[in-house]
C-alpha positions in Angstrom: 26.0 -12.6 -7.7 26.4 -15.7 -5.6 30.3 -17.6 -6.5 29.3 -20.6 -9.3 32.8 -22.3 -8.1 31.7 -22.0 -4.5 28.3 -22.8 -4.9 29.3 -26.2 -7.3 30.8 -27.7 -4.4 28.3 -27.4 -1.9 25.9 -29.4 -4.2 28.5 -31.7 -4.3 28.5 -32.2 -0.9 26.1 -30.4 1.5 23.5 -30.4 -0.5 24.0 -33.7 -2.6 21.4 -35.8 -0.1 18.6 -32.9 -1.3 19.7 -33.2 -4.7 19.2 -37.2 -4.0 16.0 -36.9 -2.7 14.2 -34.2 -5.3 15.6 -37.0 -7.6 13.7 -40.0 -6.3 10.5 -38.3 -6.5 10.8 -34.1 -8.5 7.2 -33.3 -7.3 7.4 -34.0 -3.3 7.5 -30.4 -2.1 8.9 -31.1 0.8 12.0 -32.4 -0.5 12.4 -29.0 -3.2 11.5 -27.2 -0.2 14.3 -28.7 2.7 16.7 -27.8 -0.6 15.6 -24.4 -0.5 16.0 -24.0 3.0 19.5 -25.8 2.7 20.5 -23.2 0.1 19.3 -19.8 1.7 21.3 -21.0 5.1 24.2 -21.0 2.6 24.0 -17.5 1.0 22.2 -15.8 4.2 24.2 -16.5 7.3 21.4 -18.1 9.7 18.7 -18.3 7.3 15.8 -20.8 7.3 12.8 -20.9 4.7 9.9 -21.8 6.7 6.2 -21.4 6.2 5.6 -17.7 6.3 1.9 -17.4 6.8 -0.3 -14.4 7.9 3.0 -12.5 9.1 3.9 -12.0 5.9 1.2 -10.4 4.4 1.0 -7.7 7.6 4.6 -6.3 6.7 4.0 -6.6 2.6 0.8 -3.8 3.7 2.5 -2.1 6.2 5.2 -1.4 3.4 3.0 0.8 1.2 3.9 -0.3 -1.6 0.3 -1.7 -2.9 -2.6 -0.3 -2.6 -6.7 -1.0 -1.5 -7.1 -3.0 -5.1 -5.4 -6.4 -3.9 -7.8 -7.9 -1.6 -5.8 -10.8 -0.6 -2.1 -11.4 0.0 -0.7 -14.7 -0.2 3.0 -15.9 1.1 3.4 -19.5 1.0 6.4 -19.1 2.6 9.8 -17.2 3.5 13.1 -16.5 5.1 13.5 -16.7 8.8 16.2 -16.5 11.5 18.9 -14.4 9.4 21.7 -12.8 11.3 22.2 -10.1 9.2 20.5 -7.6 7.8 17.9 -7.4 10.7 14.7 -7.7 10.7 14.9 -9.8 7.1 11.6 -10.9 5.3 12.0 -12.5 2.0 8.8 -14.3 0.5 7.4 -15.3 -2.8 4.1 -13.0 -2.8 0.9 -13.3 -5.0 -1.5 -10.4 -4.7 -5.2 -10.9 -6.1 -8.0 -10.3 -5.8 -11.5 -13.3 -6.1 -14.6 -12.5 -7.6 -17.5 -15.1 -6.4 -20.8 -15.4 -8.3 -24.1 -17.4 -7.7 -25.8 -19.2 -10.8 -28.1 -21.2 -10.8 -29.0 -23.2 -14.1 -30.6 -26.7 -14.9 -28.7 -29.9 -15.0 -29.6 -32.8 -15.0 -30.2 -36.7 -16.9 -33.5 -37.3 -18.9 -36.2 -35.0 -20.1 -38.7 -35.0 -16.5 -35.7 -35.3 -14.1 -34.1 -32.0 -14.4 -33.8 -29.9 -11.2 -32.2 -26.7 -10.6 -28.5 -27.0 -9.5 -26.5 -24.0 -7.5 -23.3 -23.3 -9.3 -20.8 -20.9 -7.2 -18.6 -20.0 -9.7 -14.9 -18.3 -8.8 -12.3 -16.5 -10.3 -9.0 -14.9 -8.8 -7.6 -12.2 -10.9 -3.7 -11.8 -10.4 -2.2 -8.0 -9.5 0.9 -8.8 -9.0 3.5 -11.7 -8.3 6.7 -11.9 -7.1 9.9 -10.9 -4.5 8.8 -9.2 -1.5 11.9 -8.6 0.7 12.2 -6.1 3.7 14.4 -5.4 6.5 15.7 -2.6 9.3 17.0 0.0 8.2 19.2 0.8 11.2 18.3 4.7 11.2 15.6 6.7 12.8 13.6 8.6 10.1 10.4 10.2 10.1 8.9 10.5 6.8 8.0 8.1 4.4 9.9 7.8 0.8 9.1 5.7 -2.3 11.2 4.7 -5.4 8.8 3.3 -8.4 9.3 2.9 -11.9 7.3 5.7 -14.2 4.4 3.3 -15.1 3.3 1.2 -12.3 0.8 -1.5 -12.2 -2.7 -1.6 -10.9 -1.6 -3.0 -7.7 0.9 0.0 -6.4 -0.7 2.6 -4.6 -1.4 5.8 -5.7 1.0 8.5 -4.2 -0.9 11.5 -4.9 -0.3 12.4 -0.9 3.2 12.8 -1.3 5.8 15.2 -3.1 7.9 14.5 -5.9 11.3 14.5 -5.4 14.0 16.0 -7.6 17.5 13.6 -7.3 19.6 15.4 -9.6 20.6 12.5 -11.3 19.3 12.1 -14.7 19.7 8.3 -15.3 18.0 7.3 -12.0 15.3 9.8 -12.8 14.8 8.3 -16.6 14.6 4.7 -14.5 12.7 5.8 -11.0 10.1 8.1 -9.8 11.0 9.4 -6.6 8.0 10.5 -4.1 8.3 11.3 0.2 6.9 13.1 2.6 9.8 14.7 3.5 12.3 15.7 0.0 14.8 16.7 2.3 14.9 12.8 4.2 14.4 11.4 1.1 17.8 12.9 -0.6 19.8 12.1 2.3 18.4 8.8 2.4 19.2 8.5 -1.7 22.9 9.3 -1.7 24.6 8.6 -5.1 25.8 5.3 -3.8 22.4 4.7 -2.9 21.1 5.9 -6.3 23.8 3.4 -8.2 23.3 0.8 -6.2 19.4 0.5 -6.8 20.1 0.9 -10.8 22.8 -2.3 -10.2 19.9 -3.9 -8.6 17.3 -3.6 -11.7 19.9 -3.7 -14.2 20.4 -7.4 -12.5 16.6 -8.3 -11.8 15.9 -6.7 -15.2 11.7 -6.2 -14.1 10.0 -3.3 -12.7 11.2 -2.6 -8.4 9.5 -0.9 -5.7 11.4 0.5 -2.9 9.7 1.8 0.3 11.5 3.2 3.1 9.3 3.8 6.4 9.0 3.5 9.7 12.8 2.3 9.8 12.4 -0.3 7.1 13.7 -0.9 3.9 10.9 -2.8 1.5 11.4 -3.8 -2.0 8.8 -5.6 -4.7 10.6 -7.1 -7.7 7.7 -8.2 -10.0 9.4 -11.7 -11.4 6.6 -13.5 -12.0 5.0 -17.4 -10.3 6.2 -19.5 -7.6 10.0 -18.0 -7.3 10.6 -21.5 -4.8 8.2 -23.8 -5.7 9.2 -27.1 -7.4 8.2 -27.7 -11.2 7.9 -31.2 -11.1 11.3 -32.1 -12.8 14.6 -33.2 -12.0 16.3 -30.1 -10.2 20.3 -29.5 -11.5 22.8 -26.9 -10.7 21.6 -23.8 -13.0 18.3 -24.4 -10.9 20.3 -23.8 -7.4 22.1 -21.5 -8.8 18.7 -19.6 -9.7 17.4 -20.1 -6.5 21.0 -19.0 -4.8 21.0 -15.9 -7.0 17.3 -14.8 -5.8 18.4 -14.6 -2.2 21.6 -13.1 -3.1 19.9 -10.3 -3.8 19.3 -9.4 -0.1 22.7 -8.9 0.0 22.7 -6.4 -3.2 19.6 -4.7 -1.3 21.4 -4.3 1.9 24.8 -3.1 0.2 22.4 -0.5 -2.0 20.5 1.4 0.8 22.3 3.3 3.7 21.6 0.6 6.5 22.4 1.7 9.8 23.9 5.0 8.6 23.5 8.2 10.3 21.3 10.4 8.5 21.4 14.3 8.2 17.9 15.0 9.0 18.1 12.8 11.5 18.0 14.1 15.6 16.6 13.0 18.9 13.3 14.8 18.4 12.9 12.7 14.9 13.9 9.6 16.9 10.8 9.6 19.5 8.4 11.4 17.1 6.0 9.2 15.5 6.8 8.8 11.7 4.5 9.0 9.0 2.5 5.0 8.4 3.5 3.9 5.1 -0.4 4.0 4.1 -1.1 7.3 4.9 -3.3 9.1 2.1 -2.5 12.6 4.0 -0.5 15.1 2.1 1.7 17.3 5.0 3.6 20.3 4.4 5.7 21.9 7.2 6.5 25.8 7.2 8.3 27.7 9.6 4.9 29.3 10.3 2.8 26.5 10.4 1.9 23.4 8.2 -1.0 22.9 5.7 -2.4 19.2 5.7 -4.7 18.4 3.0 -6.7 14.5 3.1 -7.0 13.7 -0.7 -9.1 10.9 0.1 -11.6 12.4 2.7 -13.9 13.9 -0.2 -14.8 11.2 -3.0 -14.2 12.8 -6.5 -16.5 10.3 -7.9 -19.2 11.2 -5.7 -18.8 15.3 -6.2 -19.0 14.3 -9.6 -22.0 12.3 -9.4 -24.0 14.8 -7.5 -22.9 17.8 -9.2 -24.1 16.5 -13.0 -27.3 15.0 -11.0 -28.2 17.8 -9.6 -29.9 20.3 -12.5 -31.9 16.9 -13.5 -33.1 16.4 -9.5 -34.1 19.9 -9.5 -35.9 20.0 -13.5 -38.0 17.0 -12.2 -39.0 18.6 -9.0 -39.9 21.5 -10.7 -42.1 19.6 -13.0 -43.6 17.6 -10.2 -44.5 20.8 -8.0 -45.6 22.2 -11.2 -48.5 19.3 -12.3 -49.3 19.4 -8.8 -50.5 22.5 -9.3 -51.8 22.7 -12.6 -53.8 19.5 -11.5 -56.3 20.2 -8.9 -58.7 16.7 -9.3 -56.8 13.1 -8.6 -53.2 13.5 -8.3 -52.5 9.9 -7.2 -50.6 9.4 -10.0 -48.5 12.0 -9.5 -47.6 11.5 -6.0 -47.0 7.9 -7.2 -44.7 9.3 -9.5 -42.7 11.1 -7.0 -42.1 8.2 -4.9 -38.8 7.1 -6.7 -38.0 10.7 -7.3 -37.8 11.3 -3.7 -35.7 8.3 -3.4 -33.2 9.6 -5.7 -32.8 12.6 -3.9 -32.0 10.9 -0.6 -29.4 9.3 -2.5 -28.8 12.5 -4.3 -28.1 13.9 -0.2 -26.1 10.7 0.6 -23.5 11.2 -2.1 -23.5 15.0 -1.5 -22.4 14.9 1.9 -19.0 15.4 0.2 -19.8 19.0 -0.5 -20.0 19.9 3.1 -19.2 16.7 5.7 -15.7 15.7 5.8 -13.0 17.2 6.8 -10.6 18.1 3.6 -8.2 20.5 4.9 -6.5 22.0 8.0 -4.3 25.0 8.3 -2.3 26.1 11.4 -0.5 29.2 11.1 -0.6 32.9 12.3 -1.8 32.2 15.3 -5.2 30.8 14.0 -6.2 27.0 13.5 -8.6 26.6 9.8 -10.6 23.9 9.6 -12.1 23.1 5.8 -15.3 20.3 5.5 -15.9 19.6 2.1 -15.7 22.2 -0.5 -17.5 25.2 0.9 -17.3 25.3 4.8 -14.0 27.1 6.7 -14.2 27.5 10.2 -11.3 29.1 12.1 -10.3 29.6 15.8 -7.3 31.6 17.6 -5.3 28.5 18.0 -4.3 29.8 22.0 -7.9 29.2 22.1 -7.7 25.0 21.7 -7.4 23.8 25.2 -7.1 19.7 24.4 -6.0 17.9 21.3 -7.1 14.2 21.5 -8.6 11.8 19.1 -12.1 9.8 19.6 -13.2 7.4 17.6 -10.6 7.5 14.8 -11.2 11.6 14.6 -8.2 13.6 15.6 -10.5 16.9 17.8 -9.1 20.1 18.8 -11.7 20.6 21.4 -14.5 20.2 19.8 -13.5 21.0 16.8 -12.6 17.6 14.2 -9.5 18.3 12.4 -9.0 14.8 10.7 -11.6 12.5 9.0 -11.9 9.0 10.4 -8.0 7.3 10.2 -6.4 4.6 11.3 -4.8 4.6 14.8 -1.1 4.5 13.5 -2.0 7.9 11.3 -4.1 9.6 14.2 -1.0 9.3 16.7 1.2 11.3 13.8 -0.9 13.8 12.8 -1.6 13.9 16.6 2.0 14.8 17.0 2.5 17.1 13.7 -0.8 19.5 14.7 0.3 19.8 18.5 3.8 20.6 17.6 2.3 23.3 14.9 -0.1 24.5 18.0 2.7 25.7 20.4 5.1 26.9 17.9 1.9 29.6 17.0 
């Protein structure tokens, strides 16, 4: 927590002309705001709050921490310019998400004069607000780590790609859910300092945290609610500087909690010029000393299998019955071909959403000497993997030849699994 004593006498005299001004006039932003920017130079050596704009939102998705559900990001603005720890982003973040909606209705004055009036109507739905502060971690590291609470809003992204990781510590496990591509990373990079240090943290904040560590950054959600630096349109005194002081010293608290700039265990000079694993990535990877086994869980749509496999008795029932009054009726079967019509268009879609059962690619093996390939739920092809002469991606497909062993990824995920497969290649 930031010193009361200390921080009492810089409002008395640094930061008395702000006090002045928020005075004269509580609702001028730009006087709360020049306050604010007085007051994180004060607890953040070097720091600035500035207008954050699109920046901000890039490193809140590269984090990981939320999912596809928010649409929109917003940061109206955050910390620049801090000496230490590197890297430093701290912003007030709203995620949403807008639904828009035509209507058109009948307004108007007298009886005679009405005429139809286009109404766009708007609503944003709020998924989360709050802290959103990242910075270097100082380390190389190659896998990707989370720390969540047990229940996690609708915002967080799902980490059904990842494994869950065992700490040994019961009360961190009773307060955090641990997931990582790598368990081994992830407990060196949770050492028991690490572990009581991020407890401190949410005893303090006393809401729900997110932690991501990837890509050598450190990235942490604190849900604590609406515009964190935004003035409220009254006179501003010392418990509310003191409020605002306290929400960037917890950079500090963040910094002094995870190992920055430690070296870790797992850590060597392979792992420093290997690509690590994006923070997004919906690809589950497990490494054997024969091999690895990666499995996309979002390649094949659940919903979709689902659809088509409780469609499909009905599709083939009324196709029987169609091919069956066709028969039976050798005079004018107009109406029955009539009928057909939207039959047959159900069973396109019918094919549309069953391309899951045989399309993408779902699985990929390397190990014994032999590559497996798995599309959808009932195709397995396999090839001697001294056989692959090129590994290279094309248009967002990672190809072993000619062979596609990834369903269309981002480029930052192609590179590593590029990496991961080639590796698992020679060592077979």
């Amino acid at each position: 927590m930031i010193d009361r004593e200390l921080l009492r006498l810089r409002c008395q005299t640094e930061l008395a002309p702000r006090l002045r001004a928020i005075e004269e006039d509580p609702r001028d932003p730009g006087a709360f705001r020049a306050l604010v920017s007085d007051v994180a130079g004060v607890v953040i050596p070097g720091a600035r709050f500035a207008e954050e704009g699109s920046v901000g939102a890039v490193k809140v998705h590269q984090s990981g921490i939320f999912g596809e559900r928010a649409e929109r990001c917003e940061s109206r603005a955050g910390i620049v310019g801090a000496s230490r720890p590197a890297g430093l982003m701290l912003a007030d973040i709203r995620l949403y998400n807008v639904q828009e909606w035509h209507d058109g209705s009948r307004r108007g004055g007298s009886y005679g004069r009405r005429g139809a009036v286009d109404i766009n109507t708007r609503r944003e739905t709020d998924l989360f607000r709050g802290l959103f502060m990242g910075f270097d971690l100082g380390a190389g590291i190659r896998g990707t780590t989370f720390v969540d609470p047990h229940r996690v809003g609708q915002a967080i992204a799902c980490r059904d790609a990842l494994e869950a990781v065992a700490t040994g510590d019961a009360a961190f496990e009773r307060a955090f859910r641990v997931t990582s591509s790598d368990p081994d990373e992830a407990r060196a990079l949770l050492l028991p300092s690490t572990r009581a240090g991020l407890l401190r943290l949410r005893d303090l904040v006393k809401q729900d945290m997110h932690v991501s560590i990837s890509g050598g950054r450190v990235s942490i959600a604190i849900e604590l609610g609406l515009d964190l630096f935004q003035p409220r349109g009254q006179a501003v005194g010392f418990e509310r500087v003191a409020e605002v002081a306290d929400l960037f010293g917890l950079v500090d608290l963040a910094a002094a909690a995870l190992p920055v700039g430690v070296a870790l265990p797992t850590t060597d000079a392979g792992a420093k010029t290997a690509p690590g694993r994006p923070a997004t990535s919906s690809t589950r990877l497990t490494r054997r000393t024969e091999g690895l086994t990666i499995a996309y869980t979002k390649a094949a749509s659940l919903w979709r299998l689902a659809i088509s496999g409780l469609t499909a008795p009905f599709l083939a029932w009324f196709w029987f019955l169609a091919v069956r009054a066709l028969l039976d009726s050798p005079q004018d079967n107009t109406g029955i071909l009539a009928a057909m019509i939207p039959l047959a268009v159900g069973t396109l879609l019918w094919l549309h959403a069953a391309q899951d059962w045989w399309d993408p690619v779902t699985r990929v093996e390397v190990e014994r000497g032999e590559l497996r390939v798995r599309r959808g739920l009932l195709r397995t092809t396999r090839v001697p993997s001294a056989s692959v002469r090129a590994l290279e991606a094309s248009d967002g497909v990672l190809l072993a030849d000619d062979l596609a062993v990834s369903p269309a990824l981002r480029g930052d995920e192609l590179r590593w699994l590029h990496y991961e497969v080639g590796q698992a290649l020679r060592r077979t």
